[in-house]
N, CA and C of each residue as an Amber inpcrd file, in Angstrom:
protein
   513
  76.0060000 114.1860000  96.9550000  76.3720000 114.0040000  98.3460000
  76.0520000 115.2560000  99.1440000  76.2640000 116.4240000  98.2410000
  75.6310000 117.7850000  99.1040000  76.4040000 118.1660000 100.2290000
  76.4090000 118.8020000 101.1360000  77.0910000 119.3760000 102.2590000
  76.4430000 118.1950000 103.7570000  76.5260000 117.3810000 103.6840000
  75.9570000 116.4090000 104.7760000  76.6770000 116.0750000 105.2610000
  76.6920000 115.2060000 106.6890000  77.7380000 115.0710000 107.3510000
  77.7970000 113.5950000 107.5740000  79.0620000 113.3410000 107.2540000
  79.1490000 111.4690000 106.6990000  79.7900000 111.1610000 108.2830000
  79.6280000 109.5240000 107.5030000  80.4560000 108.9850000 109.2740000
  81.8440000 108.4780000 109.0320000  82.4880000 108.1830000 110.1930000
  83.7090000 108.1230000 110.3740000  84.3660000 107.5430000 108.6080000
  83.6430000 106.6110000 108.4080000  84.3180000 105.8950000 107.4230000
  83.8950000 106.3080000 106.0230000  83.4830000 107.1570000 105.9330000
  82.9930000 108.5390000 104.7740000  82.0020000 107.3640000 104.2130000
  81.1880000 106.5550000 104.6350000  79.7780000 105.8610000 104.0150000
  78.7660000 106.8790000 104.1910000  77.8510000 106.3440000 103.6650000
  76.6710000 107.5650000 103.6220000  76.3860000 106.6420000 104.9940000
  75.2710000 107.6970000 105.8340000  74.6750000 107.7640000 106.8420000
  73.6330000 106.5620000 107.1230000  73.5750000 105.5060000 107.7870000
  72.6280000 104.5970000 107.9770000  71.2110000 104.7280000 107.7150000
  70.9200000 103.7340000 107.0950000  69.5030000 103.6510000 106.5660000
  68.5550000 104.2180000 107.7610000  67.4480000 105.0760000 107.0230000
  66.6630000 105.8550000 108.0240000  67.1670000 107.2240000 108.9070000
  68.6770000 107.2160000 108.6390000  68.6310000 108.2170000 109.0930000
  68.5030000 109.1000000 108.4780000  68.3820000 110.5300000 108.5040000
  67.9320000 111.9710000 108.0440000  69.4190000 112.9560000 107.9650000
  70.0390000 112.3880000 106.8070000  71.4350000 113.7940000 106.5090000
  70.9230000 115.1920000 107.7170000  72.1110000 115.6850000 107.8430000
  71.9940000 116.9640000 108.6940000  72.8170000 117.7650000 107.4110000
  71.9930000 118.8530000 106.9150000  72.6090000 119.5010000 105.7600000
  72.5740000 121.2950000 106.7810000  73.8240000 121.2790000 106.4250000
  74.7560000 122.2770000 106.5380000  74.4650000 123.7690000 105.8640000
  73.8860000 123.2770000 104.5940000  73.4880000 124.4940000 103.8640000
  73.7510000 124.0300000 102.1960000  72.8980000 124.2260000 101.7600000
  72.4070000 123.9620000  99.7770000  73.3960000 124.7250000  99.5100000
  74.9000000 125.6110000  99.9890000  76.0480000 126.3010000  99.4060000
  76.7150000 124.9380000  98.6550000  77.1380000 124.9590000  97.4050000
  78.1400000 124.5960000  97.1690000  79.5670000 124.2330000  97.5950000
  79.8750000 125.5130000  97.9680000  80.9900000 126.2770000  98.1990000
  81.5460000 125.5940000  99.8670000  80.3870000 125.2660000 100.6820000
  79.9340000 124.3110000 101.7340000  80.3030000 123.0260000 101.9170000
  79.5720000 122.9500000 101.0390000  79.7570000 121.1050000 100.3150000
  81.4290000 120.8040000 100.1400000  81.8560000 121.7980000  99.3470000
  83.3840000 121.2480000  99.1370000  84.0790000 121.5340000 100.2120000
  83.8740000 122.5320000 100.9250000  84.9260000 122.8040000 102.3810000
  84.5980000 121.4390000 102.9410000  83.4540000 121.1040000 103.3600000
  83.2460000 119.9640000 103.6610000  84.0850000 118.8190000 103.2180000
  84.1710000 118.6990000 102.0570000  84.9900000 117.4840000 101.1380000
  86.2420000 117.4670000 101.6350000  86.8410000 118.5800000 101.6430000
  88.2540000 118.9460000 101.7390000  88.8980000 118.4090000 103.4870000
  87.7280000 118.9100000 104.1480000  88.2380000 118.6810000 105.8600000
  87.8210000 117.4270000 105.7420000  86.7770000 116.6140000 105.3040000
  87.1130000 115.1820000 105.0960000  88.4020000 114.2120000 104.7940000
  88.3950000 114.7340000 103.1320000  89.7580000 114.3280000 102.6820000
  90.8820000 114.4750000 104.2500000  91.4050000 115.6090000 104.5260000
  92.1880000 115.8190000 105.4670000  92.4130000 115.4760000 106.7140000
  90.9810000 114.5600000 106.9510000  90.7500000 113.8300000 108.6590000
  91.0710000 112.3830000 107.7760000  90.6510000 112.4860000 106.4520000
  91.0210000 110.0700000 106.1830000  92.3040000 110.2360000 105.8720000
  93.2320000 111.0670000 105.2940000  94.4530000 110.5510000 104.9490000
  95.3750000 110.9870000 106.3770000  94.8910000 110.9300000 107.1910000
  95.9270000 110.7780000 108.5290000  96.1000000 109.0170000 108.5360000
  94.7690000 108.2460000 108.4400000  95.5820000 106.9180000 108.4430000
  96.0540000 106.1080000 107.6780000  96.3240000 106.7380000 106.2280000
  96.9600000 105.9520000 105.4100000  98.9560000 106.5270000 105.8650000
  98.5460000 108.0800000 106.2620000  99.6170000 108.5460000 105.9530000
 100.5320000 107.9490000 107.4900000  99.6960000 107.6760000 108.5260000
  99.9700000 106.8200000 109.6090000 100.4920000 105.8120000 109.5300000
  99.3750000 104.8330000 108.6830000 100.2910000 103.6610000 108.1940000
 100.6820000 103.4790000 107.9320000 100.9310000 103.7390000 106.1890000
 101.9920000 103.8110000 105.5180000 102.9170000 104.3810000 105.9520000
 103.5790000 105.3100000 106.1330000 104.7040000 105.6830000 106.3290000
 105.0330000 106.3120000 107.8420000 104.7370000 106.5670000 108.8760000
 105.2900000 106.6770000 110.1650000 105.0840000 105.2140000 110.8530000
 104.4180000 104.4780000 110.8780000 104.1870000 103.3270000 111.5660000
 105.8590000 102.8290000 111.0990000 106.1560000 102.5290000 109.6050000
 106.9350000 101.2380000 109.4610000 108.4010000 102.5000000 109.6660000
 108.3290000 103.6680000 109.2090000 109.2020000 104.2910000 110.0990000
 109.5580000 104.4330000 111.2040000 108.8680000 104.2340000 112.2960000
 108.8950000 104.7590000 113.7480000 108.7640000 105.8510000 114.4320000
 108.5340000 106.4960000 113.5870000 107.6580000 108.0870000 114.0470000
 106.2630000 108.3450000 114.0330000 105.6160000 109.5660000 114.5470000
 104.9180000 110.1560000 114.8740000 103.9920000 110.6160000 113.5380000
 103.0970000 111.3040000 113.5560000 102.8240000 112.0590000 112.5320000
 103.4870000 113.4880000 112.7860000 103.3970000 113.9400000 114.0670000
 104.0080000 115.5330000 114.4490000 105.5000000 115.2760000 113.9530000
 105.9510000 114.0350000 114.0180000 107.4080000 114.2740000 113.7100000
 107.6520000 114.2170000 112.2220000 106.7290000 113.4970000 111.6680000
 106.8170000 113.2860000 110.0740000 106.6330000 115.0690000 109.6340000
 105.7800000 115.6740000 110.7050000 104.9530000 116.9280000 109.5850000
 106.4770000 118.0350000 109.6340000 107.2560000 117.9730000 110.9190000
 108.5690000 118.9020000 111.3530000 109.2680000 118.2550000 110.0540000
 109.7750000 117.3670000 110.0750000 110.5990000 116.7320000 109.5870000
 110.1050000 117.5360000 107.7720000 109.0620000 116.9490000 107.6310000
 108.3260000 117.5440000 105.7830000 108.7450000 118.9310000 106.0170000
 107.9680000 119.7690000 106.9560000 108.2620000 121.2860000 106.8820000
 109.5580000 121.9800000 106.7670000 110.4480000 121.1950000 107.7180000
 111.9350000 121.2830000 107.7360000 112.6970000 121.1030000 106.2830000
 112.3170000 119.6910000 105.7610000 113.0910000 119.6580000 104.3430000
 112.3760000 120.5110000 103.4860000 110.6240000 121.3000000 103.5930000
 110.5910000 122.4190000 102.6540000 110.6880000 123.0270000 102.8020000
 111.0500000 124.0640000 103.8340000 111.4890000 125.2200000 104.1000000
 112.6930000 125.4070000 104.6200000 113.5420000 124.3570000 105.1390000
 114.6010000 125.2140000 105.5420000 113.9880000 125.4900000 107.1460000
 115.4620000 125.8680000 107.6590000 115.4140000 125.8940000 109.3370000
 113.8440000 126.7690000 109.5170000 113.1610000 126.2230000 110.8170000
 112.0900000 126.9450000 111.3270000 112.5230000 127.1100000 112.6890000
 111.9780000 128.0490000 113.1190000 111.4950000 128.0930000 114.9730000
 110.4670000 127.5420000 115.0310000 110.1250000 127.1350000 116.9480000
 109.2630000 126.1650000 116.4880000 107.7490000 126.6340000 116.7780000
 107.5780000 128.1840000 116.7470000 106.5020000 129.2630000 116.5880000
 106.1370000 129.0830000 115.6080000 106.8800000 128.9140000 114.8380000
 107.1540000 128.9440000 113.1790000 106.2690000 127.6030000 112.6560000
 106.6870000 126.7330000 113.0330000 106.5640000 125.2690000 113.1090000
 105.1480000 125.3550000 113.7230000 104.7920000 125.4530000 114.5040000
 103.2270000 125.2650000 115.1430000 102.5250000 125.8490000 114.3240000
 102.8260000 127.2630000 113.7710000 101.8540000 127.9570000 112.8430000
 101.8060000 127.3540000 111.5900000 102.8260000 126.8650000 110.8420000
 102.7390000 125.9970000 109.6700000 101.5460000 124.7830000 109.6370000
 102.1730000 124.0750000 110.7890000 101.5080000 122.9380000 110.9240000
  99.9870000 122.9850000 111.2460000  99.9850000 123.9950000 111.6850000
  98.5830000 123.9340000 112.3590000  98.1760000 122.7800000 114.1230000
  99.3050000 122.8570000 114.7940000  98.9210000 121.9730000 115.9380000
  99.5190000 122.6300000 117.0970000  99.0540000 121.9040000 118.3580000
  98.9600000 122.3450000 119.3480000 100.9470000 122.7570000 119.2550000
 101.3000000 123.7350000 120.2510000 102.8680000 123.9870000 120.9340000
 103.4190000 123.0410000 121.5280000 103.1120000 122.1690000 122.1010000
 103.2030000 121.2800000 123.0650000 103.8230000 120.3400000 121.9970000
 103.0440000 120.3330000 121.0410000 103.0450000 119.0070000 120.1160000
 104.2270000 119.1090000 119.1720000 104.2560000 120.2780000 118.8090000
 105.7500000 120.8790000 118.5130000 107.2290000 120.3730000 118.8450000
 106.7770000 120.9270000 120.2930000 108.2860000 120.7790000 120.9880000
 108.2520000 119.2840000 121.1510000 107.0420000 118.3870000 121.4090000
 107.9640000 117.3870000 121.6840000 108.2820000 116.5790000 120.1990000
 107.9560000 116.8480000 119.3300000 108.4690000 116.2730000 118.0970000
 109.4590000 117.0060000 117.8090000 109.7570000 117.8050000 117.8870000
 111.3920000 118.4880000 118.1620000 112.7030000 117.5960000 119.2000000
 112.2710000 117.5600000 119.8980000 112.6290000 116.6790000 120.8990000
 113.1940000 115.1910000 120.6260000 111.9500000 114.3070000 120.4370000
 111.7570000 113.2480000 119.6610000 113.0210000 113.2400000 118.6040000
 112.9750000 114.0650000 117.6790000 113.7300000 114.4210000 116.5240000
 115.2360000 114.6380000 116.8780000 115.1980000 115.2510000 117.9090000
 116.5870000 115.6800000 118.3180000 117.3650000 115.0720000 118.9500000
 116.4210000 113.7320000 119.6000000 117.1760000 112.8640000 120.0850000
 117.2190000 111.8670000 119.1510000 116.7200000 111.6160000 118.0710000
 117.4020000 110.3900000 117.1270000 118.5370000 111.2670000 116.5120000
 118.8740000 112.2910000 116.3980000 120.2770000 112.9710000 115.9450000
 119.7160000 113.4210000 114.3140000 118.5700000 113.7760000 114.3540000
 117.7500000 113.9540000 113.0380000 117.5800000 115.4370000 112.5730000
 116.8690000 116.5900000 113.9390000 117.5300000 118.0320000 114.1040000
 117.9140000 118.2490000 114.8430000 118.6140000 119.7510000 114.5160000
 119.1970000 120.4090000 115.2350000 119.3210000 121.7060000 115.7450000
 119.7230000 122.4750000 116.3260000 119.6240000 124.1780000 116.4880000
 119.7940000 124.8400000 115.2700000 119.9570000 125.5300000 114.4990000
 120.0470000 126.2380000 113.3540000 120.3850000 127.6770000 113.9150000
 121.5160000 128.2550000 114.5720000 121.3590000 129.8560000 115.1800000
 121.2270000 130.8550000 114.3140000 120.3960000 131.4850000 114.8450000
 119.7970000 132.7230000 114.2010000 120.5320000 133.9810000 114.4860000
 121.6100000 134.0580000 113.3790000 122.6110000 135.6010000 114.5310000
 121.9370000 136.6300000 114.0900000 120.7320000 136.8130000 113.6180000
 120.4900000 137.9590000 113.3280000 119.2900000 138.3240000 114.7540000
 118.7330000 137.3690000 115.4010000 117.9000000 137.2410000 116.5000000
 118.4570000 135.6740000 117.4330000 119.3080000 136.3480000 118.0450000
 119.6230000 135.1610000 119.5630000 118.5840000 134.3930000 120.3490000
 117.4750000 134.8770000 120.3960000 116.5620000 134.4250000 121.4080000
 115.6060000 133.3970000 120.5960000 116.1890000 133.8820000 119.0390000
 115.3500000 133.0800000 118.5070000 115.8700000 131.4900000 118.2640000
 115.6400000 130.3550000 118.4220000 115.7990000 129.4470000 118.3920000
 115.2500000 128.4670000 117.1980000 115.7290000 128.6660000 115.5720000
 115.3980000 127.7700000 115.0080000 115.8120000 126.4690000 114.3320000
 115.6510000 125.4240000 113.7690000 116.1730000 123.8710000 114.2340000
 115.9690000 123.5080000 112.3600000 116.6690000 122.4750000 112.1770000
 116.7550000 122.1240000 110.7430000 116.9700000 120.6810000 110.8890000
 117.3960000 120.2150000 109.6530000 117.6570000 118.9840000 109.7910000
 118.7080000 118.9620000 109.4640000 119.5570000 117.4050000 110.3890000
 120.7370000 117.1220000 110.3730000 121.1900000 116.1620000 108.5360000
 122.3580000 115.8640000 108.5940000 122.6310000 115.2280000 107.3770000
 121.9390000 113.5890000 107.9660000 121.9040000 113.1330000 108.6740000
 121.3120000 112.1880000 109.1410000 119.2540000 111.9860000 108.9200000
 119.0580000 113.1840000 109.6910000 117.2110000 113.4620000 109.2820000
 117.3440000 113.5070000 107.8660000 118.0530000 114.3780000 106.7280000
 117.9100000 114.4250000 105.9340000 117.8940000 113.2100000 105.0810000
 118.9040000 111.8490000 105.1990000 118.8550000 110.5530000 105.2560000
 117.6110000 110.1050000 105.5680000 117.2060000 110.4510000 106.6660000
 116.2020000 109.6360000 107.1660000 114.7540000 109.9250000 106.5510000
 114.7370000 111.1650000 106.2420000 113.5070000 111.7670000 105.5820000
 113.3780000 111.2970000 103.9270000 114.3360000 111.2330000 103.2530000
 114.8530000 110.5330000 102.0510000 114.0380000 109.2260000 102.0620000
 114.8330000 108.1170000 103.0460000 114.3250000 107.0100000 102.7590000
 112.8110000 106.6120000 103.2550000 112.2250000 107.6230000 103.3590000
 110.3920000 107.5420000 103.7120000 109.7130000 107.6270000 102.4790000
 110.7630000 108.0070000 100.9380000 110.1190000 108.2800000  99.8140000
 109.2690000 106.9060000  99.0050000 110.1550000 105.5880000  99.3070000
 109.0530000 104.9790000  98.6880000 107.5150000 104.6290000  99.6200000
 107.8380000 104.6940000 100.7970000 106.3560000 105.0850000 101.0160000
 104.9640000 105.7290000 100.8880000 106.1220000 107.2000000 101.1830000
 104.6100000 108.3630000 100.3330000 104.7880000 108.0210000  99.1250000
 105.3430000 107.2830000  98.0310000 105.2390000 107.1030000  97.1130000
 104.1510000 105.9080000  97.0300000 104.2940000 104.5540000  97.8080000
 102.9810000 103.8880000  97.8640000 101.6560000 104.3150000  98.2900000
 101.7620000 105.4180000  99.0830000 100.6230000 106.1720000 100.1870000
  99.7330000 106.3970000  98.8750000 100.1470000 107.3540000  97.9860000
  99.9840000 108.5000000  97.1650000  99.7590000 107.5550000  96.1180000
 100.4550000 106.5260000  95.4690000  99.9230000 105.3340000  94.1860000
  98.5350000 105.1050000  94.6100000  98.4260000 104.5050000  96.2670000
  97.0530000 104.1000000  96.4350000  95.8160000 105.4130000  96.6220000
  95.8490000 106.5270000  96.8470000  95.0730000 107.5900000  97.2010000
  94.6190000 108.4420000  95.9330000  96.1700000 108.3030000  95.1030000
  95.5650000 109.2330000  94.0280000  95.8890000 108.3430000  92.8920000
  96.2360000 107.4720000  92.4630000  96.4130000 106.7290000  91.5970000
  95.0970000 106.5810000  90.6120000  93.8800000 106.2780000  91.1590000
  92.6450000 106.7020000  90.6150000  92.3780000 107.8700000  89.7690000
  93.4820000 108.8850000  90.1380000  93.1330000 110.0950000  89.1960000
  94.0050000 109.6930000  87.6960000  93.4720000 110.3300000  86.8900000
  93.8940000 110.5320000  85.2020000  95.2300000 111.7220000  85.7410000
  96.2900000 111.9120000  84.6280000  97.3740000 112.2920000  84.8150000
  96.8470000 113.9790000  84.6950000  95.4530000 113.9020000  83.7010000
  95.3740000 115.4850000  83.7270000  94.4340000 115.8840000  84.5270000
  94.2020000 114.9550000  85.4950000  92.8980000 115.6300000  86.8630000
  94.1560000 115.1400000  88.0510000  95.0710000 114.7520000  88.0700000
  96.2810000 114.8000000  88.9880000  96.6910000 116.3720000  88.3480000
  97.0930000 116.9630000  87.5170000  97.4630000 118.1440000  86.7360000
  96.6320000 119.1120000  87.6660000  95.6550000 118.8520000  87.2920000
  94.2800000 119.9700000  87.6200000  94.0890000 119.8380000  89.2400000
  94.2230000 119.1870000  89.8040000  93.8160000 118.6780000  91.4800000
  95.4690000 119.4210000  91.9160000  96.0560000 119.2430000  91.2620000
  97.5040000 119.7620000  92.3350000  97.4220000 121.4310000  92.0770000
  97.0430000 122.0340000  90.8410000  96.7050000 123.2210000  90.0360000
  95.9330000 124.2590000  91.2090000  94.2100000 123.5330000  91.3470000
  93.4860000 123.8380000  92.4330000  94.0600000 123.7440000  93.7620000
  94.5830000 122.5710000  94.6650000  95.1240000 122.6890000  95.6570000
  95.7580000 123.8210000  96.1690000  96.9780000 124.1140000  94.8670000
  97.7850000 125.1630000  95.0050000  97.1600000 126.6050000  95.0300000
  96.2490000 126.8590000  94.3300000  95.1000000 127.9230000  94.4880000
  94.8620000 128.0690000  96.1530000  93.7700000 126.5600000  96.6900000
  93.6280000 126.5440000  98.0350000  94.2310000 127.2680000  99.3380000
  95.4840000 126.3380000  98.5780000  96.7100000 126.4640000  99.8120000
  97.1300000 128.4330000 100.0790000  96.9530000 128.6520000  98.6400000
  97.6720000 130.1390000  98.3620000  96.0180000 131.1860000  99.7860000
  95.3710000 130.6550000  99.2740000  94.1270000 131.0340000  99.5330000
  94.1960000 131.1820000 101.0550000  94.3430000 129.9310000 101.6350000
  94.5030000 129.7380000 103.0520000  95.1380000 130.3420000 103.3840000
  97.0180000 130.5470000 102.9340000  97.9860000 131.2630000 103.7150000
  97.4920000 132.5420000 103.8820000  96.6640000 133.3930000 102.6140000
  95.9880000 134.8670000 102.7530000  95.2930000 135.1650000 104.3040000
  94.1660000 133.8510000 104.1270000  93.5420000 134.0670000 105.7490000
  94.2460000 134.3400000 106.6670000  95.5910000 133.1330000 106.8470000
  95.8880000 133.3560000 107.9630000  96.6850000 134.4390000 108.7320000
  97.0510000 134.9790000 107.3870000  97.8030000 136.3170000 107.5890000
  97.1520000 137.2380000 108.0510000  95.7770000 136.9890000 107.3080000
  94.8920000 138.2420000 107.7110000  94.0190000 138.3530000 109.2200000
  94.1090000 136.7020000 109.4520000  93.3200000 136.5340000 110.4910000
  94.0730000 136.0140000 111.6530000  95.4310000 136.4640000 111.7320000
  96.0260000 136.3430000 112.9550000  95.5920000 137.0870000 114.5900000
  95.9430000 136.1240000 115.3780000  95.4880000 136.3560000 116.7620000
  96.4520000 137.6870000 117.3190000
């Protein structure tokens, strides 16, 4: 497949047309793979589980970040997530008006404002599990238990990898 640039529905490129290659890197090719992967599972993770929930994806991602980390600000929260501020607050919002989070005060910094989840979100985030549990049967279910092993192994490499950048490559 090489470093080429597929269409929406990750098929190869219509007959006659001419791949646009990126560069014979390897290393290319898989960044490539990866920001793929990461643009198709918005609509399983859409469907499956925020649609029949009633949320957002911004509110699903607060809500995930919240139950793994523990209270954030929502500086905090935008930089995790990777999305616009805007998009933040209003899934904060959103959230805060189903009675899902809440303020979390920070007495060690007042001005700082960070938000957690209520015993209610925490409920609510709970019962989204058999979903990502169907999401995830259908997406990775295809993998063998020891390339699920090895794929979460690497990821975690990735992920470690990424947080380095961004530390290093802050604005």
């Amino acid at each position: 497949m090489g470093s080429t640039i597929m269409g929406k529905t990750g098929n190869m490129p219509e007959a006659g047309h001419k791949s646009i290659e990126l560069s014979g890197d390897s290393l290319v090719a898989l960044l490539i793979g990866i920001l793929k992967m990461g643009s198709f599972v918005n609509a399983p993770m859409k469907e499956g589980v925020c649609d029949p929930a009633g949320i957002g994806r911004a509110e699903l991602k607060v809500m995930m970040a919240l139950a793994g980390e523990g209270s954030m600000a929502g500086h905090d929260l935008t930089e995790l997530m990777g999305v616009a501020p805007m998009n933040v607050s209003r899934a904060i919002a959103s959230l805060r008006k189903r009675g899902w989070i809440e303020e979390a005060p920070d007495g060690a910094n007042r001005r700082r404002k960070p938000v957690r989840l209520t015993a209610e979100g925490v409920q609510a985030y709970q019962t989204l599990a058999p979903s990502f549990s169907q999401v995830a049967q259908e997406l990775l279910g295809v993998l063998t238990a020891s390339e699920r092993k090895a794929f979460a192994r690497l990821s975690d490499r990735i992920n470690e990898s990424m947080s380095g950048w961004k530390s290093g490559h802050s604005e």
